[in-house]
C-alpha positions as a printed Julia matrix, in Angstrom:
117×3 Matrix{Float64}:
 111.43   -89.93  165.53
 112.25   -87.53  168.21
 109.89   -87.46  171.56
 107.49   -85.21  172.06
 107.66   -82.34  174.65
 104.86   -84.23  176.36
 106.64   -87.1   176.39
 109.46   -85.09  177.94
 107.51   -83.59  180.85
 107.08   -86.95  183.31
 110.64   -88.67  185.01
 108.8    -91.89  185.4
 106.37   -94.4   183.26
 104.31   -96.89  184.68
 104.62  -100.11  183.87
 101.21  -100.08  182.67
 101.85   -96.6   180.51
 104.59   -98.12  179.35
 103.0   -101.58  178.12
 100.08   -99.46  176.67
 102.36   -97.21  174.07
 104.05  -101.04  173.06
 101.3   -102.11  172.47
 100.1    -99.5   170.06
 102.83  -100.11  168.12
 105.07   -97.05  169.57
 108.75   -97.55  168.89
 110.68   -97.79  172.05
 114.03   -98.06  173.44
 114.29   -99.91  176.34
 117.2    -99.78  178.78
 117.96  -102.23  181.51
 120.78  -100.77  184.0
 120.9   -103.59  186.28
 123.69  -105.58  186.78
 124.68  -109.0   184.42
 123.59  -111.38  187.04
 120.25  -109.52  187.65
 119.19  -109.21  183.43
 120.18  -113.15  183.56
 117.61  -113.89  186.46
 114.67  -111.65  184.66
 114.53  -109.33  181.82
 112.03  -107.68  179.14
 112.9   -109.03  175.98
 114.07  -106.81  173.23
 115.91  -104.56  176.36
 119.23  -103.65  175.7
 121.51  -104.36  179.0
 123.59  -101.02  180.44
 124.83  -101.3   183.66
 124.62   -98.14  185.66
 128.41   -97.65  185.84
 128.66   -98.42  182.5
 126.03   -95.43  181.56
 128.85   -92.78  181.44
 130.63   -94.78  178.71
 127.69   -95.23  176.9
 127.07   -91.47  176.26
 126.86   -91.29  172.34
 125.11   -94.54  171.6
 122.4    -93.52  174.13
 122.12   -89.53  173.08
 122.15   -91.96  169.36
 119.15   -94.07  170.64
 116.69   -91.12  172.15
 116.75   -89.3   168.69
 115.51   -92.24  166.9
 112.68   -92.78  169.3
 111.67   -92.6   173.27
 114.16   -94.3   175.78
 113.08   -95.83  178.74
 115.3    -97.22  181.54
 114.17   -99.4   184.17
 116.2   -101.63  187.13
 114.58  -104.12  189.67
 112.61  -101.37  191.72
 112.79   -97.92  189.62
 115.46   -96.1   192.13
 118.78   -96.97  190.0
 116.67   -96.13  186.62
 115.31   -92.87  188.3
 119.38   -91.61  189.48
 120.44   -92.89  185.36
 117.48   -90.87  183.73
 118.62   -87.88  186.41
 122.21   -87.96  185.03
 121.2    -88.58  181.43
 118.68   -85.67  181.21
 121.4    -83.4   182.69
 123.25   -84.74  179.63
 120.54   -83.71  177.32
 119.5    -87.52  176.67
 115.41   -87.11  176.6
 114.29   -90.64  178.81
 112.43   -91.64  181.17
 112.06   -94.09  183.8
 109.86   -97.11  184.71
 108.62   -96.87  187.95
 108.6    -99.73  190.23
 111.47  -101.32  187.77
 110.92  -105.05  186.84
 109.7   -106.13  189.52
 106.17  -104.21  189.2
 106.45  -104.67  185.28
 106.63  -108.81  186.41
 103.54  -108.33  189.01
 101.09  -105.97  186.78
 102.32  -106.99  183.28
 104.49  -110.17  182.66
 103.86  -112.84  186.0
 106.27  -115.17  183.12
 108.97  -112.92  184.4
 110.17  -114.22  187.31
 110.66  -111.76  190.61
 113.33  -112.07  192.83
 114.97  -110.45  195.85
């Protein structure tokens, strides 16, 4: 299932956005580009980790990923996720990002998931 131009049109999701379409039952593919250390201290489940450096290498698998359904990318505040959905649109990878990374998605959505600095 390929995203919609609508889908297309917005860089950034809410958290809240976000948790609404999983919850309808919307097939999503979600993308955390933190760092090891950081997806071991909080994490969404079912999130697939990609560190930002590691983006680049994960080209095909990722162009792969947003043809089966949306891709969303998120880090601990939204500004690495926002500079990896930049670069992946350029590569023709449709995505978005979450805004306000985990750390909103933990304070609006998930309070289990702890926050950290």
């Amino acid at each position: 299932m390929t995203p919609s131009p609508d889908h297309l049109k917005e860089l950034e999701i809410t958290p809240r956005g976000l948790k609404q379409r999983l919850d309808a039952g919307e097939k999503i593919h979600l993308v955390d580009c933190r760092e090891p250390y950081e997806y071991q201290l909080a994490h969404i489940d079912g999130c697939e980790l990609i560190p930002m450096r590691s983006v680049p290498a994960n080209l095909p698998h990722l162009k792969g990923k947003a043809e089966e359904s949306p891709v969303v990318v998120y880090c601990h505040h939204g500004m690495r996720s926002l500079q990896v959905v930049n670069w992946l649109r350029e590569q023709g990878v449709a995505c978005q990002s979450m805004s306000g990374g985990i750390d909103q998605w933990s304070s609006e959505i998930d309070p289990a998931i702890p926050r950290y600095s």
